[in-house]
C-alpha positions as CSV (number, residue, x, y, z in Angstrom):
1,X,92.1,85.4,75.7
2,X,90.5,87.2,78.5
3,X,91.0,86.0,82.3
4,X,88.2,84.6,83.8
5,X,87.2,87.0,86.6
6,X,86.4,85.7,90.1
7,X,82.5,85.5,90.8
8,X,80.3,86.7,94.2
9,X,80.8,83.8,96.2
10,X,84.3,82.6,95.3
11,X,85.2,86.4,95.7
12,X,83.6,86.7,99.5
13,X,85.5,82.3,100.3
14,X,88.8,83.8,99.5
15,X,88.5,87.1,101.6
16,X,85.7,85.5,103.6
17,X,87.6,82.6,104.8
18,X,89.8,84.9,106.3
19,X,87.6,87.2,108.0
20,X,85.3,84.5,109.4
21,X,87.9,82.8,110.8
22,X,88.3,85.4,113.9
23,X,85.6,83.7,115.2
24,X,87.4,80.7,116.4
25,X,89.3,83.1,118.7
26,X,88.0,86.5,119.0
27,X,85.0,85.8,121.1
28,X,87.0,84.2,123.8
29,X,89.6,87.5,123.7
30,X,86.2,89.8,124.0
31,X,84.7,87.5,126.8
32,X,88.3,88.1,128.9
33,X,88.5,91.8,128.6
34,X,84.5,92.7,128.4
35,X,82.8,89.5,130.5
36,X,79.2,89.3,130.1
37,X,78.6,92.2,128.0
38,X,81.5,90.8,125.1
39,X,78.2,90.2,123.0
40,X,77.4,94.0,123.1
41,X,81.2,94.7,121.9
42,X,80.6,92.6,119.1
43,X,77.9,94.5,117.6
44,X,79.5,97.8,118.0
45,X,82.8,96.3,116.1
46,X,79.4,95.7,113.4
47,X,78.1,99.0,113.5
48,X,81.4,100.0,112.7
49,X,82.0,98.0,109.9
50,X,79.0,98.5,108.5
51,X,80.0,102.7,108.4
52,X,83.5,100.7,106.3
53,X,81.3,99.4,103.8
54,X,80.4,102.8,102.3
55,X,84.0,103.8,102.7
56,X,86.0,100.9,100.9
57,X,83.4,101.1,98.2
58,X,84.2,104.6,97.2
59,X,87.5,104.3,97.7
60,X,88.1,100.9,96.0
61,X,85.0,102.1,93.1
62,X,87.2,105.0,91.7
63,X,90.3,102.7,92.2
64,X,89.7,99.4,91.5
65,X,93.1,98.3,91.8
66,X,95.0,95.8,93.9
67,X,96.7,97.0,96.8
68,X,94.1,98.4,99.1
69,X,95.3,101.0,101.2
70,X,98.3,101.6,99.3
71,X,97.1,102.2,96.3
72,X,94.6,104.7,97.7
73,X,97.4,106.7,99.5
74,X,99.6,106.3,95.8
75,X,97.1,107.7,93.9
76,X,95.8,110.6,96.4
77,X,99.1,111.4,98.7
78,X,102.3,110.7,98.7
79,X,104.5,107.7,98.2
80,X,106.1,107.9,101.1
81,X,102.7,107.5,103.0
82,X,101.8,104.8,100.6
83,X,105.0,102.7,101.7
84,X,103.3,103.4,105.8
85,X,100.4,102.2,105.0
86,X,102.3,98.8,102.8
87,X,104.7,98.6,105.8
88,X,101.3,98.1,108.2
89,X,99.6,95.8,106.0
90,X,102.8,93.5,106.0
91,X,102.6,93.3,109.8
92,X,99.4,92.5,109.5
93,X,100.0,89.9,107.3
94,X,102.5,88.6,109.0
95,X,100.3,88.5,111.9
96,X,97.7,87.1,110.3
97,X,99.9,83.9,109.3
98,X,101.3,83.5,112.5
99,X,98.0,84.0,114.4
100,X,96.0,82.0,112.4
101,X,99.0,79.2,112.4
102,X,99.1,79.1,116.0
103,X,95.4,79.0,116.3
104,X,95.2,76.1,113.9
105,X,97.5,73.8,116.1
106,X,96.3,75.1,118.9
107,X,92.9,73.6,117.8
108,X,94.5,70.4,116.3
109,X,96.1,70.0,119.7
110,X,92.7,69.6,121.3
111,X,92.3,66.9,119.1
112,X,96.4,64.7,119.6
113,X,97.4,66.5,122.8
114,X,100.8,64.9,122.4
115,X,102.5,67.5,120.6
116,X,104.5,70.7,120.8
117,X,101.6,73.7,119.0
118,X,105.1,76.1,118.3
119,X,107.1,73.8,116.7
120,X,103.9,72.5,114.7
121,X,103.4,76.0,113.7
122,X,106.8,76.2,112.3
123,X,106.0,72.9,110.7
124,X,102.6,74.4,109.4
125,X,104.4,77.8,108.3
126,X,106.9,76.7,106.7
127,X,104.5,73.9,104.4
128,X,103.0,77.2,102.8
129,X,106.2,78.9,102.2
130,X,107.0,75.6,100.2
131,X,103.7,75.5,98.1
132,X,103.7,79.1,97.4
133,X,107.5,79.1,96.2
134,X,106.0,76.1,94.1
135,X,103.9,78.0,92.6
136,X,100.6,76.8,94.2
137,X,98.6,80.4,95.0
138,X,95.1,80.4,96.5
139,X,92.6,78.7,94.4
140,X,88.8,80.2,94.3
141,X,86.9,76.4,93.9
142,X,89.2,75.4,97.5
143,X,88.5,78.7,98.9
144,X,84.5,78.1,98.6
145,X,84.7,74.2,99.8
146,X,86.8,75.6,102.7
147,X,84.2,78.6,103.6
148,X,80.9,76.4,103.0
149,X,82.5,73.8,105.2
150,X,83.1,76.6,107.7
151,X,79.7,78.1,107.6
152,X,78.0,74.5,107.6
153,X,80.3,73.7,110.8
154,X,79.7,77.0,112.8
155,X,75.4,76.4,112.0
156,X,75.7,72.6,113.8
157,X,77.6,74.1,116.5
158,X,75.1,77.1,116.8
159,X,71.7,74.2,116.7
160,X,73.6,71.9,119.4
161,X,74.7,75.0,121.3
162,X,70.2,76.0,121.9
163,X,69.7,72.6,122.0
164,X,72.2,72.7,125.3
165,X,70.7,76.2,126.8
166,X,67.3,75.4,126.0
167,X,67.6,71.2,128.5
168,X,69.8,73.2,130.7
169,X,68.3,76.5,131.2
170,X,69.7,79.9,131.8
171,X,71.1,79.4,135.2
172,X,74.7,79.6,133.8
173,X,73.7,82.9,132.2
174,X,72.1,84.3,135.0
175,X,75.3,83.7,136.9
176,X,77.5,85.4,134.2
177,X,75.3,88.4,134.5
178,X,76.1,88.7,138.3
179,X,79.4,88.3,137.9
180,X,81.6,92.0,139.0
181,X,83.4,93.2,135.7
182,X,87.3,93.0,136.0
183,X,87.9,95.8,134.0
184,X,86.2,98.5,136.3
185,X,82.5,99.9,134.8
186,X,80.3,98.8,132.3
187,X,81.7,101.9,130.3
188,X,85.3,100.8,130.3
189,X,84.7,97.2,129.8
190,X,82.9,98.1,126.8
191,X,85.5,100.2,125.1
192,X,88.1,97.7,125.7
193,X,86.2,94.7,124.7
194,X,85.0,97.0,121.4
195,X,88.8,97.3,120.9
196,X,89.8,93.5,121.4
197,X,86.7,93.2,119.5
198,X,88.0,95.1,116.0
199,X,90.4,92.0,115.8
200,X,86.8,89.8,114.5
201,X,87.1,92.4,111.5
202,X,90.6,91.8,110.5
203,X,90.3,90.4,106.9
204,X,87.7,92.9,105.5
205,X,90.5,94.6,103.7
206,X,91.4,91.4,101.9
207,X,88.9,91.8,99.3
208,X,90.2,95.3,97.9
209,X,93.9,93.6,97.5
210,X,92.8,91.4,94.5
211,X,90.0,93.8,93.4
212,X,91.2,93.9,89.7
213,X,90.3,89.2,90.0
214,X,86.8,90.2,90.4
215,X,83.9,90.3,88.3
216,X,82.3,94.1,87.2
217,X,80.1,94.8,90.9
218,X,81.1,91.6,92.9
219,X,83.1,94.0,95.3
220,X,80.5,96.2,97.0
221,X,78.8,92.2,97.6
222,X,81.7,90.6,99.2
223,X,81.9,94.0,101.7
224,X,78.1,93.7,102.3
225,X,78.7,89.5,103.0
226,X,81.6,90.1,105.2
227,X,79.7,92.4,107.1
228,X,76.7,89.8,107.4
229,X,78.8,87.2,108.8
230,X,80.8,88.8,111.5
231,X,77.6,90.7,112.4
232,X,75.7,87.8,112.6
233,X,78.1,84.9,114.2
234,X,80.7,86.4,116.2
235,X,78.1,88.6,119.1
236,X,76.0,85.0,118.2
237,X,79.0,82.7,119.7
238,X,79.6,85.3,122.5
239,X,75.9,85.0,123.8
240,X,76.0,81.1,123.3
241,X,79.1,81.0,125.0
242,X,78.3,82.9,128.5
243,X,75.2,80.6,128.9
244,X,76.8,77.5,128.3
245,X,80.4,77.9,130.4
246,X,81.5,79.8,133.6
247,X,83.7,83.2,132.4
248,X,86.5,81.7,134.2
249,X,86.4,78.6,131.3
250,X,85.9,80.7,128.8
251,X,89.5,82.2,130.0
252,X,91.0,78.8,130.6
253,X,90.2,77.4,126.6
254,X,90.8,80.7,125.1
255,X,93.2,78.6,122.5
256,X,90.6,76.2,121.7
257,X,87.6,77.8,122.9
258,X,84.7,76.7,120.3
259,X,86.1,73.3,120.3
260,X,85.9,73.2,124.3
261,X,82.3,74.6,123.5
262,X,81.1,71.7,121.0
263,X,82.5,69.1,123.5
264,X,80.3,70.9,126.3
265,X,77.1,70.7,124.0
266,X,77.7,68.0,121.9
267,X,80.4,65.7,122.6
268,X,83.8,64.2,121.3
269,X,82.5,64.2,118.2
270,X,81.1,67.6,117.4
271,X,84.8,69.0,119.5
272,X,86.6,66.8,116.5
273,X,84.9,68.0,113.7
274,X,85.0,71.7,115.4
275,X,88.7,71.3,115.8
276,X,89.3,69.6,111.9
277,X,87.4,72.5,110.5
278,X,89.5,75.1,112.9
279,X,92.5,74.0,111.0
280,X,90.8,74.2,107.6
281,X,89.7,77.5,107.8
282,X,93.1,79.3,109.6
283,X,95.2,77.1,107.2
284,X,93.4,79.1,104.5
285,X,94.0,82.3,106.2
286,X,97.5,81.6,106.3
287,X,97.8,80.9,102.8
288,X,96.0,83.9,101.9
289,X,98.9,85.9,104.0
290,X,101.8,84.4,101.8
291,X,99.5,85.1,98.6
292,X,98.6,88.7,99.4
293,X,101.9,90.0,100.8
294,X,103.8,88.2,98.0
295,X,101.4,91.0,95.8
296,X,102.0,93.4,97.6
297,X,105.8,93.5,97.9
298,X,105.9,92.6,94.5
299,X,104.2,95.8,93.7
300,X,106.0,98.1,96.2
301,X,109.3,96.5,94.1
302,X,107.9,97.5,91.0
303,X,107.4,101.1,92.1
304,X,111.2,101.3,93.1
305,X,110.1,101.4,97.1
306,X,112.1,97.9,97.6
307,X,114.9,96.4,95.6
308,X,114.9,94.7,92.5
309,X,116.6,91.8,94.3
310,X,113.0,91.1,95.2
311,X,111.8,90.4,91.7
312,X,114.0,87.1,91.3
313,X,111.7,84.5,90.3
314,X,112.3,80.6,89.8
315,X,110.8,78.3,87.2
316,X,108.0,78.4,88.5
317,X,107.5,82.0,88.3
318,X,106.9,82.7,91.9
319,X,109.3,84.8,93.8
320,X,110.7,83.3,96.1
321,X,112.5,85.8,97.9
322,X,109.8,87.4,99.1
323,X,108.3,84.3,100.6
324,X,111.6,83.4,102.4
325,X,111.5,87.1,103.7
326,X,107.9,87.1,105.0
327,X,108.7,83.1,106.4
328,X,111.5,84.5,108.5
329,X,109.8,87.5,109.6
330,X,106.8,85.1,110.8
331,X,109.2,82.9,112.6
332,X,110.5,85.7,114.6
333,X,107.0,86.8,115.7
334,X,106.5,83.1,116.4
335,X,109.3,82.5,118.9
336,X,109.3,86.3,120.3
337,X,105.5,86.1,121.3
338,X,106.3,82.1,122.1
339,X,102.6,81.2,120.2
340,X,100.7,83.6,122.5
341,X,97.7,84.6,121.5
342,X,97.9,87.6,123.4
343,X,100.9,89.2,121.8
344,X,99.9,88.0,118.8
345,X,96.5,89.7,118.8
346,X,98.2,93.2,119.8
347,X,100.4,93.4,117.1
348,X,97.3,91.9,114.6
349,X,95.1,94.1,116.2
350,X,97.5,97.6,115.9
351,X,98.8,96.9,112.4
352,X,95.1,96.2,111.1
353,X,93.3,99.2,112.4
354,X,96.0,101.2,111.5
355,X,95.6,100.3,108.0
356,X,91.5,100.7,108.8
357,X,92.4,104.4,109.8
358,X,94.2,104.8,106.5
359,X,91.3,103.6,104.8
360,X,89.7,106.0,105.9
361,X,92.2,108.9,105.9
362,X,92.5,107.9,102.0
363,X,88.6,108.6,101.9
364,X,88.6,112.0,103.4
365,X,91.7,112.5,100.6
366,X,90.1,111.2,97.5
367,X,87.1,113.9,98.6
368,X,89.1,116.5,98.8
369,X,91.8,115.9,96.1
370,X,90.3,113.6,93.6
371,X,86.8,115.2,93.4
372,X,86.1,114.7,90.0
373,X,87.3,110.9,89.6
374,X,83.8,108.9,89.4
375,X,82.7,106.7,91.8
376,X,80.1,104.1,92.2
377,X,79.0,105.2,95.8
378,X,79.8,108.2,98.2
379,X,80.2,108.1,102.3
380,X,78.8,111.0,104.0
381,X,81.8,112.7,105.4
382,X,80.2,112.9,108.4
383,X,80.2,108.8,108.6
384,X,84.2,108.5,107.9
385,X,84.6,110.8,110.8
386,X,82.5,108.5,113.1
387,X,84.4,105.8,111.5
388,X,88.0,107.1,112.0
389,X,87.2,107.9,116.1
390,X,86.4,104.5,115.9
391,X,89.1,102.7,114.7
392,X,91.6,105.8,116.6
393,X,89.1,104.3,120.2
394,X,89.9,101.1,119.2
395,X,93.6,101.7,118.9
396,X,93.9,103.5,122.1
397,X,92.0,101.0,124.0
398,X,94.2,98.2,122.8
399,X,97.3,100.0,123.6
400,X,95.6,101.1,127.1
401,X,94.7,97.2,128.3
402,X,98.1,95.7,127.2
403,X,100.8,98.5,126.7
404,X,103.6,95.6,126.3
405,X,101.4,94.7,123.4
406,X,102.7,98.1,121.6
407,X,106.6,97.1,122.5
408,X,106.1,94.2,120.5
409,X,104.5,96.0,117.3
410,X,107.3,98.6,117.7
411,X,110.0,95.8,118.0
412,X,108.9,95.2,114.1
413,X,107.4,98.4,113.0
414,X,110.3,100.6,113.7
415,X,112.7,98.9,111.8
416,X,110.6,98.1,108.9
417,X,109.9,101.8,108.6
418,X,113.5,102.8,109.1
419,X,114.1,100.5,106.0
420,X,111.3,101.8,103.6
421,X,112.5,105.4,104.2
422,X,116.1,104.3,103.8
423,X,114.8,102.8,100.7
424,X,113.1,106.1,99.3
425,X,115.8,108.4,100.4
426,X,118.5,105.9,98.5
427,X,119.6,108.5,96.2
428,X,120.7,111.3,98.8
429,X,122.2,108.8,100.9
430,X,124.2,107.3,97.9
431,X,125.1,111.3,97.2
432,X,125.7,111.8,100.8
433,X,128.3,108.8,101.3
434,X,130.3,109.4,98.1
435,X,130.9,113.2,99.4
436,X,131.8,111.3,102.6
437,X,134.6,109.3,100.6
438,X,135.3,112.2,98.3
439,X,136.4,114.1,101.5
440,X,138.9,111.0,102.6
441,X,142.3,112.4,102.4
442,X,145.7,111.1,101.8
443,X,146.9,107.8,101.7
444,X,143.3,106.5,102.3
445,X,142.1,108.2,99.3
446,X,143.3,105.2,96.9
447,X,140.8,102.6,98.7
448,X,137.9,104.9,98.6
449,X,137.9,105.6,95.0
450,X,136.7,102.5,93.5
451,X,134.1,102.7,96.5
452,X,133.0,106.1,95.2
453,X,132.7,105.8,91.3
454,X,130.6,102.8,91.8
455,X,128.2,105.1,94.4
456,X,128.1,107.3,91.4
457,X,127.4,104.5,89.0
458,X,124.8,103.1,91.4
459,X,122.7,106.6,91.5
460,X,123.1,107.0,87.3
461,X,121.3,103.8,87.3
462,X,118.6,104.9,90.0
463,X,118.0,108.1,87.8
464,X,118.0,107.2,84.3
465,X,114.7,105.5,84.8
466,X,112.3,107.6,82.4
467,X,108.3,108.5,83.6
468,X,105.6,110.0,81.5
469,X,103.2,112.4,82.2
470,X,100.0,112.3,79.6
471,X,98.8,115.7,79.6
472,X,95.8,117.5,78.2
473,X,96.8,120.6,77.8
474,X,97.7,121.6,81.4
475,X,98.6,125.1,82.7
476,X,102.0,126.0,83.7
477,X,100.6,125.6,87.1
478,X,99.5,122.1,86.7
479,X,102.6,120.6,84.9
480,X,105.0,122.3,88.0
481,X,102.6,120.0,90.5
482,X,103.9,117.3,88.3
483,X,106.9,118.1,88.4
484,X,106.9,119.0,92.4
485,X,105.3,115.5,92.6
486,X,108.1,113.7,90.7
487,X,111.3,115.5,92.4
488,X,109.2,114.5,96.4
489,X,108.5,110.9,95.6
490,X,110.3,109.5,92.5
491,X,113.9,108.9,92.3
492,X,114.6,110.5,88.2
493,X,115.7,112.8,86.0
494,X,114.1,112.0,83.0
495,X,110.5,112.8,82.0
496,X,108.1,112.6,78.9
497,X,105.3,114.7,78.9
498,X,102.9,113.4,76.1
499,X,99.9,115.1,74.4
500,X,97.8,112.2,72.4
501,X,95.8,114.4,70.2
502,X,94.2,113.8,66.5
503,X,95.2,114.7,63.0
504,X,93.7,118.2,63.2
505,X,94.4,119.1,66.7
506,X,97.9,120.6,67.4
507,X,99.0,122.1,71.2
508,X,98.5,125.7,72.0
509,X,101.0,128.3,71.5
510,X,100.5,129.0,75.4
511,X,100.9,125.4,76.3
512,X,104.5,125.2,74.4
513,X,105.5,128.5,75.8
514,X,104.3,126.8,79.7
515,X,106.6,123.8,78.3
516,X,109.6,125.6,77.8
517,X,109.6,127.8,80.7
518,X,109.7,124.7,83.0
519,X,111.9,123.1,80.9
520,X,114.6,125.9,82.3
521,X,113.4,126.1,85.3
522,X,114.1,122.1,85.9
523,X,117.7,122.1,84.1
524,X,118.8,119.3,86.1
525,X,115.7,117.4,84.1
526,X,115.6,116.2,80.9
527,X,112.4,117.1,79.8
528,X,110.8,116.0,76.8
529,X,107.4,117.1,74.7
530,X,106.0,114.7,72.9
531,X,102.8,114.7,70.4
532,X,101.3,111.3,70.2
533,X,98.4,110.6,67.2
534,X,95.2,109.1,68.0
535,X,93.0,108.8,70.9
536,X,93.8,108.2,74.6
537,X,93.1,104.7,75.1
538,X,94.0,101.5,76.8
539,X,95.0,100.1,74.0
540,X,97.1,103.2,73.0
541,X,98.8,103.4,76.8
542,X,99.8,99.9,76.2
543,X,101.4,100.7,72.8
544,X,103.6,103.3,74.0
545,X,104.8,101.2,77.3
546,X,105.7,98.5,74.9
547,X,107.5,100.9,72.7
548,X,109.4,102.8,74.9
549,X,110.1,100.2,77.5
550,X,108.3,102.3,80.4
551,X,106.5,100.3,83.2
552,X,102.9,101.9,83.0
553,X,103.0,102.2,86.9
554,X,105.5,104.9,86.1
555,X,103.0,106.8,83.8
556,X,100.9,109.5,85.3
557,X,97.8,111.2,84.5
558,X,95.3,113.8,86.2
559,X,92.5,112.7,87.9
560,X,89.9,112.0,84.3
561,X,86.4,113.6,84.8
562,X,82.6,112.0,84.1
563,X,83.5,112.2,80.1
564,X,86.0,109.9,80.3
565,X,84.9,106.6,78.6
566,X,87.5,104.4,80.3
567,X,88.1,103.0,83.7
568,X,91.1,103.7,85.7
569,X,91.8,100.2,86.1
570,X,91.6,99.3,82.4
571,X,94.9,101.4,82.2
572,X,97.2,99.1,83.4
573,X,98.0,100.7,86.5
574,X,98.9,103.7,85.1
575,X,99.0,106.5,88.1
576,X,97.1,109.4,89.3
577,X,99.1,112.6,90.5
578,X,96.5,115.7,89.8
């Protein structure tokens, strides 16, 4: 029975909910670093993402699989570029949570000012860890109520907010206008509020991480309805909000700024059912953190980046370990950046665009590695050049305005780095540290050798896991990329490489002749040929996984031209090297 694949509109609530969300908070951060002209910075952050839209639907079209930027950098670079870009996207993620957590009290604090917002964001935090290790993961039908409800809420605050400016006038606006920039020139105060800006987009990658959930051509739709909603309501809430409050207010209710705005235009009431539908909407954000990063470590696991200890699942079937992980890792953030916003949006806003720039460094890639792959839709290269300054502006600017903002992204992207690499070098440390006890002389020697056979135990186990290359007849040249590729990212010393050819067809003489010569020059690889009957299918790359007990994200394959009658993504996850 097939799984029922996620529509347009419960596609663009799960990822949309997220996204849209930054307007609770971004337009205030804009309005304190650009003034007056935030508005402007807000529709350069839409110009920009509208250059994106072209670029994740290439990218995400010829690999429509989960994982977003590291699945692009997998299947086009290396792994160990792959595990930067997952390291990133769990920082962001993390920040996400804790942003959107802290927001969420912040706003339900407007509403009962009695109690303490960190502590309830701990509170709020650790309520999601507890339904996602119960199993409960993000459900389309909630997602939707949540982002209509959200949509419905931001169009009343919009009607009341004209109805305000148009009995009041534009006396408040005027003044605004007059008002000296902080930042220096226009110039400068646009580039920084363009970079504090970029945080209204965080969210647009969502949508590629559960790609494979969606129904055939819903993706390019939920880009294109991201895009109209940020375009649309965050500049829109910037405008509304420097002709209904002083600049100096906007600064002052940064935390609960559209909240402070419906009181302004419409009263207690329109403030509580801002505020109610503030929590809504960032509580859904900060489930769709634990949901996606939970994916996503589960897959870096699965490729052998992390430990298996990771995989652990209770009756459920959720795993819980990586929850608990990502739970403490938010409630560091939490207390470090004591619930600021501003920390919080430095490290949100750093680890995002970086991932952006990946994005679009995975682009340029795919064009120049993968040119044969298919793809739905193409962006000029000239247009992911644009798109890359930006994001690089962006990065620079945010690091520019608060450069304590980078010592806290550092605090957790330098050890999380140091780990992942640890991680992928495992093997030569293992070799390097058993040589270390092997040289232990003397009446020490007795202790270490228990401590050294189980090293050596420990990197048989590592190795003995078996990959498969399916080849199609590939030169001598093509199979030594392979095996370059294997020996630089993959920790092995066993390979099949597989031919799936029909009754009548047999390999050439040339190709076994290519076999065997690499075959010696890999001795310390067991190598083996294989000739597999039938056609390459699916159905047939499921067969032999089954069969020989081979995870297919540790099959291979070169990049498959026009003539291939099969998706990438109906093969299981089965990887691209060539």
């Amino acid at each position: 029975m097939s799984h029922k694949k996620l529509n347009e509109w419960n596609a663009t609530a799960i990822c949309g909910n997220d996204i849209t969300s930054s307007v609770l908070y971004v337009s205030a951060l804009t309005i304190g670093v650009a003034g007056q002209y935030a508005w402007i910075a807000l529709l350069m952050v839409a110009g920009t993402l509208f250059l994106f839209r072209k670029i994740y639907g290439e990218v995400v079209g010829a690999l429509p699989l989960n994982g977003g930027a590291y699945n692009v950098l997998l299947n086009s670079s290396s792994k160990s570029n792959a595990a930067l870009a997952a390291t990133l996207t769990i920082l962001s993620y993390m920040a996400t949570a804790v942003i959107s957590a802290s927001e969420g009290m912040h706003y339900l604090h407007h509403i009962f000012p009695s109690f303490n917002v960190i502590w309830a964001t701990f509170f709020l935090l650790l309520f999601f860890l507890g339904i996602t290790i119960l199993g409960i993961s993000e459900s389309a039908i909630v997602a939707l109520v949540i982002f209509v409800f959200h949509m419905v809420s931001m169009l009343v605050l919009v009607i009341f907010s004209v109805y305000f400016i148009a009995n009041n006038g534009l006396d408040i606006l005027i003044q605004n206008w007059k008002m000296p920039l902080q930042s220096g020139g226009i110039l400068k105060a646009l580039i920084l509020g363009f970079s504090a800006a970029m945080l209204g987009i965080s969210g647009f990658e969502s949508s590629a991480n559960f790609v494979e959930e969606q129904d055939k051509g819903v993706f390019p739709k939920t880009l294109k309805n991201m895009w109209i909603a940020v375009s649309v309501l965050n500049p829109l809430m910037a405008i509304l909000a420097i002709s209904i409050m002083p600049l100096s207010e906007v600064n002052e209710y940064k935390n609960s700024f559209l909240s402070h705005m419906a009181e302004l235009t419409g009263g207690k009431y329109l403030a509580t059912l801002i505020s109610i539908n503030a929590v809504t909407v960032l509580s859904g954000a900060v489930l769709t953190s634990f949901v996606g990063v939970n994916g996503l470590i589960k897959r870096m696991t699965l490729d052998r980046i992390l430990p298996n200890y990771f995989l652990k699942e209770n009756k459920k079937g959720s795993t819980y370990r990586i929850l608990a992980l990502f739970f403490l890792l938010c409630i560091s953030v939490l207390f470090v950046t004591k619930g600021e916003i501003g920390p919080l949006a430095g490290v949100y806003a750093l680890s995002f665009l970086t991932v952006m720039a990946f994005f679009a460094v995975g682009n340029i890639l795919l064009k120049l590695r993968r040119t044969k792959l298919p793809r739905p839709e193409i962006a000029s290269p000239f247009s992911v050049l644009i798109a890359l300054i930006a994001v690089v502006i962006a990065i620079y600017g945010t690091i520019v305005s608060n450069p304590k903002y980078l010592v806290t992204f550092l605090t957790y992207f330098v050890p999380s780095i140091l780990i992942i690499s640890a991680m992928l070098a495992r093997k030569d440390i293992m070799v390097f540290m058993a040589k270390v006890l092997n040289s232990v002389q003397g009446k020490y020697r007795k202790h270490t050798v228990m401590s050294e056979r189980s090293l050596y135990n420990s990197i048989k186990k590592l190795t003995k896991q078996q990959f498969v290359f399916f080849s199609k007849g590939d030169d001598i040249a093509s199979l030594n990329k392979v095996m370059m590729y294997l020996h630089e990212n993959e920790t092995t010393n066993k390979i099949k490489i597989v031919s799936v050819l029909k009754e009548y067809q047999k390999p050439t003489e040339q190709f076994l002749v290519d076999f065997d010569a690499l075959d010696r020059a890999y001795p310390e690889v067991d190598m083996e040929y294989i000739i597999e009957q039938g056609e390459f299918t699916p159905e047939k790359v499921d067969e032999l996984s089954k069969r020989w007990n081979i995870p297919k994200n540790f099959m291979f394959i070169s990049s498959p031209g026009d003539r291939f009658s099969h998706r990438v993504e109906d093969l299981g996850g089965v990887r691209l090297i060539l």
